[in-house]
C-alpha positions in Angstrom: 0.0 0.0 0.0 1.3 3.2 -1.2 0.5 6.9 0.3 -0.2 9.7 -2.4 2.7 12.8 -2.4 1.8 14.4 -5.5 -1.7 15.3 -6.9 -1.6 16.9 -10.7 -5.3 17.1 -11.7 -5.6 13.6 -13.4 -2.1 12.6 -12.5 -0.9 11.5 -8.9 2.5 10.2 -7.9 2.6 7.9 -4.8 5.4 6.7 -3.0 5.8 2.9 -1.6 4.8 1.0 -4.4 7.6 -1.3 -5.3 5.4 -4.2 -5.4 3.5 -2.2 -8.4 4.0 -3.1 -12.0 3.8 -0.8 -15.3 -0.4 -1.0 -16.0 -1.3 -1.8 -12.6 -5.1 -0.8 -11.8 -5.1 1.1 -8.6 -7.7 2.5 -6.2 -6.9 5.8 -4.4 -8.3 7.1 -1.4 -11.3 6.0 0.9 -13.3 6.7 -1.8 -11.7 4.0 -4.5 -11.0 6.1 -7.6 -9.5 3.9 -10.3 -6.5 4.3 -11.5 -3.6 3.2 -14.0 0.3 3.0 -13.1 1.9 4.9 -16.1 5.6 5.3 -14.7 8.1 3.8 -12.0 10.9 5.4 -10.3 12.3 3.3 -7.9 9.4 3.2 -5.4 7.5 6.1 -6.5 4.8 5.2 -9.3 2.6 7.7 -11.3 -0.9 7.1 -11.6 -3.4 8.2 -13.9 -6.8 8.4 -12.4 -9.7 8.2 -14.6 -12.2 10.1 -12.1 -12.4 13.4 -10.9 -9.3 14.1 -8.4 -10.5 17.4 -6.5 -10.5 17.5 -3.4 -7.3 14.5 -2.7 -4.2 15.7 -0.8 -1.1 14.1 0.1 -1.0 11.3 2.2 -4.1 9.5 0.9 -3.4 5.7 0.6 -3.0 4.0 -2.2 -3.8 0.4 -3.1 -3.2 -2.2 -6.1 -5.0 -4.5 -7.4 -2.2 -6.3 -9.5 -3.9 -6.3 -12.3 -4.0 -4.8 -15.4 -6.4 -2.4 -16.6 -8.7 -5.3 -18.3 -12.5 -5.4 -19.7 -15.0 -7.8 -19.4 -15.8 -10.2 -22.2 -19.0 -12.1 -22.1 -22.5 -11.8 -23.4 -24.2 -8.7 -22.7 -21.8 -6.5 -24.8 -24.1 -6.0 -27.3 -26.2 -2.9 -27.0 -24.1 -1.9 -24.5 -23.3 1.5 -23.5 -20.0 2.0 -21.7 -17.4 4.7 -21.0 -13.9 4.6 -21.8 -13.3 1.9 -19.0 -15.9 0.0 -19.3 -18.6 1.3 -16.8 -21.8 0.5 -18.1 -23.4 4.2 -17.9 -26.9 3.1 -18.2 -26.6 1.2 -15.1 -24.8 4.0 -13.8 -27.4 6.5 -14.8 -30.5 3.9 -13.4 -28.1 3.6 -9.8 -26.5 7.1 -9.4 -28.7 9.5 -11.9 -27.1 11.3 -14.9 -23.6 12.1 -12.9 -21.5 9.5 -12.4 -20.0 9.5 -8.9 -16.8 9.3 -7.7 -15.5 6.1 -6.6 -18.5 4.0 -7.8 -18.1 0.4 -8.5 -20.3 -1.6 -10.5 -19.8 -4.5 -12.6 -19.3 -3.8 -16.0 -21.1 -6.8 -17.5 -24.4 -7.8 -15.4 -23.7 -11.0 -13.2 -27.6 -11.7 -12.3 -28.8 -12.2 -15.9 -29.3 -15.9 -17.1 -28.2 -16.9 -20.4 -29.4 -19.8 -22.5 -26.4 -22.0 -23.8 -26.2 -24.0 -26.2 -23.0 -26.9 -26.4 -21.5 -27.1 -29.7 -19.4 -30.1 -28.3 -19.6 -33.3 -26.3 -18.0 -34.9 -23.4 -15.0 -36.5 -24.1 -14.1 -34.6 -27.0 -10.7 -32.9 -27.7 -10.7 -28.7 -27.6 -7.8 -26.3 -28.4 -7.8 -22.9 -27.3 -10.4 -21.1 -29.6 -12.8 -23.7 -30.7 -16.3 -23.3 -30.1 -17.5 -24.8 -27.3 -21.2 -23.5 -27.7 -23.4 -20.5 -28.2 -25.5 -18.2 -26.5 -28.3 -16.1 -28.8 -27.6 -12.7 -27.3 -29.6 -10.5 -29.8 -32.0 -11.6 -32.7 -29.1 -10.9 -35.2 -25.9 -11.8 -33.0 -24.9 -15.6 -31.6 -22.4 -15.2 -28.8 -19.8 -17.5 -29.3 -18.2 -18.7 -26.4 -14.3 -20.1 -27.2 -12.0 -22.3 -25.3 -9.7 -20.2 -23.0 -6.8 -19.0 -24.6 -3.9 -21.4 -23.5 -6.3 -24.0 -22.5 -6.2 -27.8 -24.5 -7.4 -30.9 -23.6 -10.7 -32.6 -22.8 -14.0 -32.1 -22.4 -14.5 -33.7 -19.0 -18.7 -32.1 -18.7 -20.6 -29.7 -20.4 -24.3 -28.6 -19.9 -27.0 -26.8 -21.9 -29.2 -24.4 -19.8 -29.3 -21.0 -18.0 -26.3 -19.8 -16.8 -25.3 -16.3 -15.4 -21.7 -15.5 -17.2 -20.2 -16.2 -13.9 -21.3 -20.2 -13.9 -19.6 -22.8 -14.8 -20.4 -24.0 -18.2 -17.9 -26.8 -18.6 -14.7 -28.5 -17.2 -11.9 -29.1 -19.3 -9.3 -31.9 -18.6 -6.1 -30.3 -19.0 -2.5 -31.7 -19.0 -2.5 -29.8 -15.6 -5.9 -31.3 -14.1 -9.6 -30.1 -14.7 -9.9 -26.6 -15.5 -13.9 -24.8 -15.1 -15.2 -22.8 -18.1 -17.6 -19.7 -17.6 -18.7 -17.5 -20.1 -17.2 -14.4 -18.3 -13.4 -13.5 -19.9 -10.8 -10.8 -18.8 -8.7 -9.5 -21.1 -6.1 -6.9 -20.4 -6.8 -3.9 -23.2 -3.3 -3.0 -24.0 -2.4 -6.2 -25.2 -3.6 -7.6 -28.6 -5.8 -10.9 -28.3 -3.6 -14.1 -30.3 -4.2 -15.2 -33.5 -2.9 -18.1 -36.5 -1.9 -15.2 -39.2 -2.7 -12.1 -40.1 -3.9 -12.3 -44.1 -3.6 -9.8 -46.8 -6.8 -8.4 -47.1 -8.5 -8.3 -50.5 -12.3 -7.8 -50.6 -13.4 -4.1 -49.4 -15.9 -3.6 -46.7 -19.2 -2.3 -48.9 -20.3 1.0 -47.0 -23.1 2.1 -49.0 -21.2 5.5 -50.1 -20.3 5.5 -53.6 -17.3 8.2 -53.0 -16.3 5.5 -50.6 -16.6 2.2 -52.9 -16.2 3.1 -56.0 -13.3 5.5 -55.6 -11.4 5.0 -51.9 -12.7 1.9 -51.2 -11.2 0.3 -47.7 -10.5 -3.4 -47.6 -12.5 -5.8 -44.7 -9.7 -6.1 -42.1 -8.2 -2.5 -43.5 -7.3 0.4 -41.6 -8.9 4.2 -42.8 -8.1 7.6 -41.6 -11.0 10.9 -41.9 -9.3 14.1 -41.2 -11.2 17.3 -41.6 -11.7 20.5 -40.1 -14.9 21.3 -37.8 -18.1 21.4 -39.8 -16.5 18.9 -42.8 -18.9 16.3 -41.8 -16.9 13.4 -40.1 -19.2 12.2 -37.3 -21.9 12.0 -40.1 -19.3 10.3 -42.3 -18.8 7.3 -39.6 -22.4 7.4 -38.5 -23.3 6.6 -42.1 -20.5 3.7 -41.9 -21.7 2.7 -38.4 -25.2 2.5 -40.2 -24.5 0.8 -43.7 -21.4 -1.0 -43.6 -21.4 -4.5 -44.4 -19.7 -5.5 -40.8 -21.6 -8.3 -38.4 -20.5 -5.9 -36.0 -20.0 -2.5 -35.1 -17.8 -0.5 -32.2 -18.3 3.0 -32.1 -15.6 4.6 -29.5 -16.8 8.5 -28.9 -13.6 9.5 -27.7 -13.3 13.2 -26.3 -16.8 13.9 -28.6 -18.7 16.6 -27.5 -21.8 16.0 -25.4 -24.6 17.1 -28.0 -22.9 14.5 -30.2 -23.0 11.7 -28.3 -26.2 12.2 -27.4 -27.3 12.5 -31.0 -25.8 9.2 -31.4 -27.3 7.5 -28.5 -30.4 8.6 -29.2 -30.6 7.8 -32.8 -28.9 4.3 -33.0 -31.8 2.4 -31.4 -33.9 4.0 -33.4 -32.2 2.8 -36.4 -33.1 -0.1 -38.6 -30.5 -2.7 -40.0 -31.2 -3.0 -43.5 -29.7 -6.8 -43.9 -32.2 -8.1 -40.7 -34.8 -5.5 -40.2 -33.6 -5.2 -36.6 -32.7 -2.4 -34.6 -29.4 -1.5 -35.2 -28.3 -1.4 -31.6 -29.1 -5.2 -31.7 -25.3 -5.8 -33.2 -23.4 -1.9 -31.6 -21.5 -1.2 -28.7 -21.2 2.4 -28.0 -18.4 3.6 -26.0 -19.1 7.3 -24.8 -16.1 9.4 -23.6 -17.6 13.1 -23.7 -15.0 16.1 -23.7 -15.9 16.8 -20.0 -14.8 13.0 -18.8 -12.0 12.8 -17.1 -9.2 12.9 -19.4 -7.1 9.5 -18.4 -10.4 7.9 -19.0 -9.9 9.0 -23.0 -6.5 7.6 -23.0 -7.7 4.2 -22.4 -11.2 4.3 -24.3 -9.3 3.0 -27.6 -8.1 0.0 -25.9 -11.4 -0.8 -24.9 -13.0 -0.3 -27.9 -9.9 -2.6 -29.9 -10.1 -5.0 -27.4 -13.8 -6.0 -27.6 -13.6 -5.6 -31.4 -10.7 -8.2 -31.2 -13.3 -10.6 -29.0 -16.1 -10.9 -31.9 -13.5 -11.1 -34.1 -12.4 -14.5 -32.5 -16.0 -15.4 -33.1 -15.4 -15.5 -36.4 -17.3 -12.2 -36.8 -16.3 -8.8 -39.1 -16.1 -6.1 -36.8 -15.7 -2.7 -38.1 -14.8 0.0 -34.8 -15.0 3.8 -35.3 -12.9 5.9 -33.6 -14.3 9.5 -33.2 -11.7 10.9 -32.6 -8.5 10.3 -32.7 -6.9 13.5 -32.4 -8.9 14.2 -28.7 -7.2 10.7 -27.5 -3.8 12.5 -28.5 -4.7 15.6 -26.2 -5.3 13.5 -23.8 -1.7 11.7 -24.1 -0.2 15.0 -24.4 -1.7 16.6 -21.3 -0.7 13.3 -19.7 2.7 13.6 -20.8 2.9 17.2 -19.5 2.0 16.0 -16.0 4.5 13.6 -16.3 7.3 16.3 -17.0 8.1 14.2 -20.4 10.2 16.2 -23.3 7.9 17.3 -26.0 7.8 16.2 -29.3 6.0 18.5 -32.1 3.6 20.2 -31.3 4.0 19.9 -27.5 2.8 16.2 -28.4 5.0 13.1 -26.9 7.7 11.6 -28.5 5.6 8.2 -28.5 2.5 9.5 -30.6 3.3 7.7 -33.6 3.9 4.6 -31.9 1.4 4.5 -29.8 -1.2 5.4 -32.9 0.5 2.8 -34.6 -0.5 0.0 -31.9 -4.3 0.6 -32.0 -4.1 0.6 -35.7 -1.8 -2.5 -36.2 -4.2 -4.5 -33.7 -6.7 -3.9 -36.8 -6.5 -6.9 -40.3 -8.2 -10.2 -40.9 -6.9 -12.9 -39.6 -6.7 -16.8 -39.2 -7.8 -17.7 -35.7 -7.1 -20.2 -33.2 -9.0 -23.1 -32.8 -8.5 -27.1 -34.8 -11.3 -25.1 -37.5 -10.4 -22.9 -40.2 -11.9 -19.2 -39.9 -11.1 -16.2 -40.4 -12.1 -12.5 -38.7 -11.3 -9.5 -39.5 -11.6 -5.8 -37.9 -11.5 -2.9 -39.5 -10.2 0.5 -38.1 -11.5 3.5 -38.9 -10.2 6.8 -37.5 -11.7 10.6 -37.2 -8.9 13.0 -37.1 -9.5 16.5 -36.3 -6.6 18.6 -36.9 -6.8 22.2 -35.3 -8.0 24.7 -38.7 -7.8 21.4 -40.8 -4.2 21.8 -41.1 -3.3 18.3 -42.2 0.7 19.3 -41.7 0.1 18.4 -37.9 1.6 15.7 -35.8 -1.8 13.5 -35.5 -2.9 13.6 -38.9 1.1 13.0 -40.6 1.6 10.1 -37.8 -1.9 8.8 -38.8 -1.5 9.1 -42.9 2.1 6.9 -42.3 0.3 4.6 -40.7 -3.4 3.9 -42.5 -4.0 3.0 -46.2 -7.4 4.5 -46.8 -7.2 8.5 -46.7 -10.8 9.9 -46.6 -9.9 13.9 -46.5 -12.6 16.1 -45.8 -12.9 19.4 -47.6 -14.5 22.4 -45.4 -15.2 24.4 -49.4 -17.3 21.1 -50.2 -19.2 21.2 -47.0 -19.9 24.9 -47.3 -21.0 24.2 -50.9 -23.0 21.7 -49.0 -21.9 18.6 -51.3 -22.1 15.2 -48.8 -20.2 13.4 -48.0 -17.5 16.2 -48.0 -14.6 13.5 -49.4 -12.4 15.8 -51.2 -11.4 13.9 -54.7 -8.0 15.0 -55.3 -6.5 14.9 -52.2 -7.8 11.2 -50.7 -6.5 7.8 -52.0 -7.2 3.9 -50.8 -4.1 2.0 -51.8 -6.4 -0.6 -51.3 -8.3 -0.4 -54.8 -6.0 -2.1 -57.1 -5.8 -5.6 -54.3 -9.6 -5.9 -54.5 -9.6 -5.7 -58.6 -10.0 -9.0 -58.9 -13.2 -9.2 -56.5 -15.2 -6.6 -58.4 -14.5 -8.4 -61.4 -15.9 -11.4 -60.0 -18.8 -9.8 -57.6 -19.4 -6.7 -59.6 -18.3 -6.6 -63.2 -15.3 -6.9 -65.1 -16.1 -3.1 -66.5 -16.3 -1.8 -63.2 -12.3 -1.0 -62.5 -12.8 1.0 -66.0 -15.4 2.8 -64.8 -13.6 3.8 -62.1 -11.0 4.9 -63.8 -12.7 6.7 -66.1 -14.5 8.9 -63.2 -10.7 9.4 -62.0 -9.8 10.4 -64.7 -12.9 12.9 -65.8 -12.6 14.3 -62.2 -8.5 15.5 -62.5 -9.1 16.8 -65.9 -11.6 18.7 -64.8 -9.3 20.0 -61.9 -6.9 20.9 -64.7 -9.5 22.6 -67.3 -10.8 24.7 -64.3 -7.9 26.7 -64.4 -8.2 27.7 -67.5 -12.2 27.8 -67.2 -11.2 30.9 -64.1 -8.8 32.7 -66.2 -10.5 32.6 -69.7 -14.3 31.7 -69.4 -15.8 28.0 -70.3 -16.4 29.5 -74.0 -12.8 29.5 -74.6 -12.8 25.6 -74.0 -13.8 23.5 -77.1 -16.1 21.4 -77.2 -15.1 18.3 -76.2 -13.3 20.2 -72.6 -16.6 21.6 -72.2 -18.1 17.7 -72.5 -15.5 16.7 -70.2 -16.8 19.7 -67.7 -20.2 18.8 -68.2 -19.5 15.0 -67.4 -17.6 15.7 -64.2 -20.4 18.0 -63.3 -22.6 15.5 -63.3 -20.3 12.7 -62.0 -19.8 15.5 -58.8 -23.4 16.6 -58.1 -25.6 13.4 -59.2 -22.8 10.3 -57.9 -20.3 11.9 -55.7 -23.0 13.5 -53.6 -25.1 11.6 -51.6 -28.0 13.2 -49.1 -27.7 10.6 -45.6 -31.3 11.4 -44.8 -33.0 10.2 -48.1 -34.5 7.0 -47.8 -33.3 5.7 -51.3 -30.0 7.8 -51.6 -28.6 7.2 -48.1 -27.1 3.5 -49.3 -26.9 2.6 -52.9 -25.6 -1.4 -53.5 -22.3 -2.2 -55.5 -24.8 -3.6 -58.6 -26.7 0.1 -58.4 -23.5 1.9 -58.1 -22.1 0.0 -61.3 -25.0 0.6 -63.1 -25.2 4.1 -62.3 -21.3 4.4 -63.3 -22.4 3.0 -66.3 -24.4 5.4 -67.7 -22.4 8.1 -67.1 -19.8 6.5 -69.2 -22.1 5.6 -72.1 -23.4 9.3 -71.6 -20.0 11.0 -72.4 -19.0 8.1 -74.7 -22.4 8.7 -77.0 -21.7 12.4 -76.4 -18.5 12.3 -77.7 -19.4 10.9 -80.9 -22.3 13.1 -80.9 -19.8 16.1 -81.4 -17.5 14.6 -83.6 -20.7 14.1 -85.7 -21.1 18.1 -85.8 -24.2 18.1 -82.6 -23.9 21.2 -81.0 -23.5 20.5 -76.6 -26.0 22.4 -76.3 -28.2 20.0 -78.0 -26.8 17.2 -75.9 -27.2 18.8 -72.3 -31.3 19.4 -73.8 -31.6 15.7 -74.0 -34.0 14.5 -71.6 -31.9 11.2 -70.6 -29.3 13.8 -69.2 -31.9 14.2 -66.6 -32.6 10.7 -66.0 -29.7 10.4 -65.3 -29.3 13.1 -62.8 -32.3 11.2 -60.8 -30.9 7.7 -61.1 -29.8 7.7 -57.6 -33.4 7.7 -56.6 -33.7 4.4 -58.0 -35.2 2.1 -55.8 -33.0 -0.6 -55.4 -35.9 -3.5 -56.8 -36.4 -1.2 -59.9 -32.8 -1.4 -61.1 -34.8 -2.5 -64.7 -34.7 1.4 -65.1 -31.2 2.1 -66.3 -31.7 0.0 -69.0 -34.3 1.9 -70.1 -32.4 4.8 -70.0 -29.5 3.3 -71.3 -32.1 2.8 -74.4 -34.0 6.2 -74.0 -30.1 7.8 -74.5 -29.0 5.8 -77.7 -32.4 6.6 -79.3 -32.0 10.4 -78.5 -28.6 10.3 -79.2 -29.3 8.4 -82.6 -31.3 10.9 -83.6 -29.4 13.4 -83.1 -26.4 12.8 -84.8 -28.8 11.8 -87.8 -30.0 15.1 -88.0 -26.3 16.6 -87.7 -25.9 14.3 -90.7 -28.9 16.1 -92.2 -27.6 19.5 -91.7 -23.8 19.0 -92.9 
């Protein structure tokens, strides 16, 4: 047992605790605030404290728990709502009202709720750690696989169907080392990544729903993405929409250092949402982790961890997680005003000399993997980071540490957002070096035209960027005819693909067979065009056509009416037919 001699807002330093170890959970004073060692000295250890510390002086005892800072792994994740360490906050909320009191202790998982489980395995057979040994249905949509221990191989000596609380044993396990019990209830220390066979290349994209996203910075399933933007660029709505659409079994949203408003904007409207592949309320496969901007500022350190860790435990399942991370660049205040207490030398910025490693483990704990167990599977998470660099100066520490590590840059443009042009993904600056791995799964899943199509739209789009130099310093009339076509087709690629509006029923997710389609006609639209003018058609009689605005309201296709581009497609070669007959006619 230690006694406190230091007290520096979140950080305390106590002296006697040679018995303590780096990551030791601590509880300080009578009144039990948790706590985190962060540095030894010889027998002096700095703590950060993840609850409010006014009112603690000198000489206040502290106490470890030899153990590091760990969550709780069982069914009863899903739906949940926790803060950054765990604490169930609707519990909280039911027990303490809506401030959370000092020193309160509560289980994070609830111990008194009976689950019904399901074996998978008999007596007598032989496990390995990961193997299944049965299932619990904890949400219409979600089976809560329940693994053998990791380490653990041998036996089944019993196992039982029935209802059990996650604290009952489910099953003994002959070991090499004698009979081991089994409960559903894991610990797993956050700062250390959960074991796997092999990390995979990964090489089929995670569909989101957002054609900027798929069709031109696609990120792979088991990939890691970065979204940096300056306030107002629209990045919460960016990973709400992901949250919402993307084709994960799972979803981890980590509000790290969000404001208040926004959290409670999200926790108010994801129950309310419906999961398009079940029907179900979306909550039925989220776990929201809520770290407001007035939490205590250790507590945003660790929220990360949390959120990684439990992504890491469905991903043993055998599940696809996707976690959000919202956002990144508050977690990094928080290590640098840590830092500062701890009288470390600054880095840039005032930021530690660590940032980029430590960014670096939360993303690396992020791919698809081979898992343990005598099966083959495979699981996957995929990381996805807000970044929100101070005047969206992308030049600063977060966002350069972040850009070296992720291979899926999403930058957010405040013009487009002021133009108000959803999602604000800015074209010409973003990149997925993802695209050209998953070519050969569009092919097979999509189309083989589709990686044309793509690059066509690439292409159109940095043309354009070109032409609009030229377009500002001598007027679009100075441009011939086939720049002004090439304007015109990025015009519409911009304001009828690119931009998508989140809250219209039919626009707010668009499959990869719509999104194709839709691609489609714009390239037949500029090919036919073309021709048209090389035929002696005037643009203007072109941009009259009315498949030009068919075109423009194609993203309002129902997705069980996708019949209608062809008609389109049809309406546009008859229009375009007659046309170029009558510029026949008139040469």
């Amino acid at each position: 047992m230690g006694k406190t001699v230091k007290v520096s807002g979140p950080l305390i330093i106590a002296e006697g605790m040679s018995d303590s170890k780096m990551y030791d959970v601590v509880r300080v004073s009578d009144k039990g605030l948790i706590g985190e060692v962060i540095e030894l000295r010889g027998d002096k250890a700095s703590i950060q404290v993840y609850e409010e510390t006014a009112g603690l002086g000198p000489g206040e005892e502290v106490t470890s728990t030899g153990e590091p800072l760990s969550v709780e792994l069982a069914p009863g994740l899903i739906s949940g709502i926790f803060d950054g360490i765990q604490r169930p906050l609707t519990t909280l909320f039911f027990k303490y009202g809506s401030r959370i009191s000092r020193g309160v202790s509560v289980n994070n998982l609830d111990r008194d709720k009976k689950w019904r489980f399901s074996p998978r395995v008999r007596a007598g057979d032989s496990v390995t750690a990961g193997d299944v040994l049965g299932v619990v249905q904890e949400t219409e949509i979600i089976e809560h696989r329940i693994l053998v221990p990791n380490g653990m191989s041998g036996k089944v000596a019993s196992i039982e169907e029935g209802d059990f609380t996650i604290g009952d044993t489910i099953a003994v396990i002959q070991t090499d080392s004698g009979k081991k019990p089994v409960a559903m209830l894991r610990k797993w220390p956050v700062r250390k990544g959960r074991p796997y066979k092999e990390k995979l290349s990964p090489d089929k994209p995670m569909v989101t729903g957002q054609r900027v996203i798929d069709t031109l910075f696609p990120v792979a399933r088991g990939g890691v993405a970065a979204v940096p933007g300056p306030f107002g660029s629209g990045k919460t709505v960016v990973q709400h929409q992901l949250a919402k659409w993307a084709d994960a079994d799972i979803i981890v949203y980590v509000g790290c250092g969000e404001r208040g408003n926004e959290m409670t904007d999200v926790l108010n409207e994801f129950p309310e949402l419906t999961d398009p592949k079940t029907g179900e309320p979306l909550m039925k496969r989220t776990i929201l982790i809520a770290n407001t901007s007035d939490m205590p500022v250790a507590a945003r350190e660790a929220s990360i961890y949390t959120g990684i860790t439990i992504a890491e435990y469905f991903r043993d399942m055998g599940y696809n997680v996707a976690i959000m991370a919202d956002s990144t660049s508050r977690w990094a205040e928080a290590l640098r005003e840590m830092s500062g207490r701890l009288e470390e030398m600054p880095g840039d910025e005032g930021y530690p000399a660590y940032l980029s490693s430590r960014l670096a483990e939360f993303y690396e704990r992020a791919g698809i993997v081979r898992l343990l167990g005598s099966a083959e599977r495979t699981g996957s998470v995929t990381a996805i980071g807000a970044v929100s660099p101070p005047g969206g100066d992308l030049s600063e520490p977060v966002s350069q540490a972040t850009l070296r590590i992720v291979k899926v840059f999403w930058g957010l443009s405040a013009s487009l957002a002021y133009k108000r042009h959803f999602p604000a993904i800015d074209w010409l600056i973003s990149y997925s070096l993802y695209a050209d791995k998953m070519r050969d799964w569009y092919t097979d899943n999509v189309s083989a035209d589709f990686s044309k199509y793509r690059q066509f739209v690439m292409t159109i789009l940095q043309e354009e960027a070109a032409l609009d130099e030229i377009v500002r310093l001598v007027g679009m009339d100075a441009l011939s005819s086939k720049d002004r076509l090439t304007m015109e087709t990025a015009k519409i690629i911009r304001e009828d693909y690119l931009h998508q509006n989140a809250f219209d029923e039919i626009d707010t997710y668009t499959s990869m067979q719509k999104q194709f389609l839709m691609l489609k006609l714009i390239y037949e639209f500029n090919l036919r065009a073309s021709e048209a003018i090389e035929n002696f058609v005037s643009l203007n009689e072109i941009l009259a056509l009315s498949c030009k605005d068919r075109i423009g309201r194609a993203k309002y296709i129902e997705e069980s009416k996708l019949s209608e581009f062809d008609e389109i497609s049809k309406l546009m070669g008859a229009e375009m037919k007659s046309l170029v007959q009558g510029g026949e006619e008139n040469v």
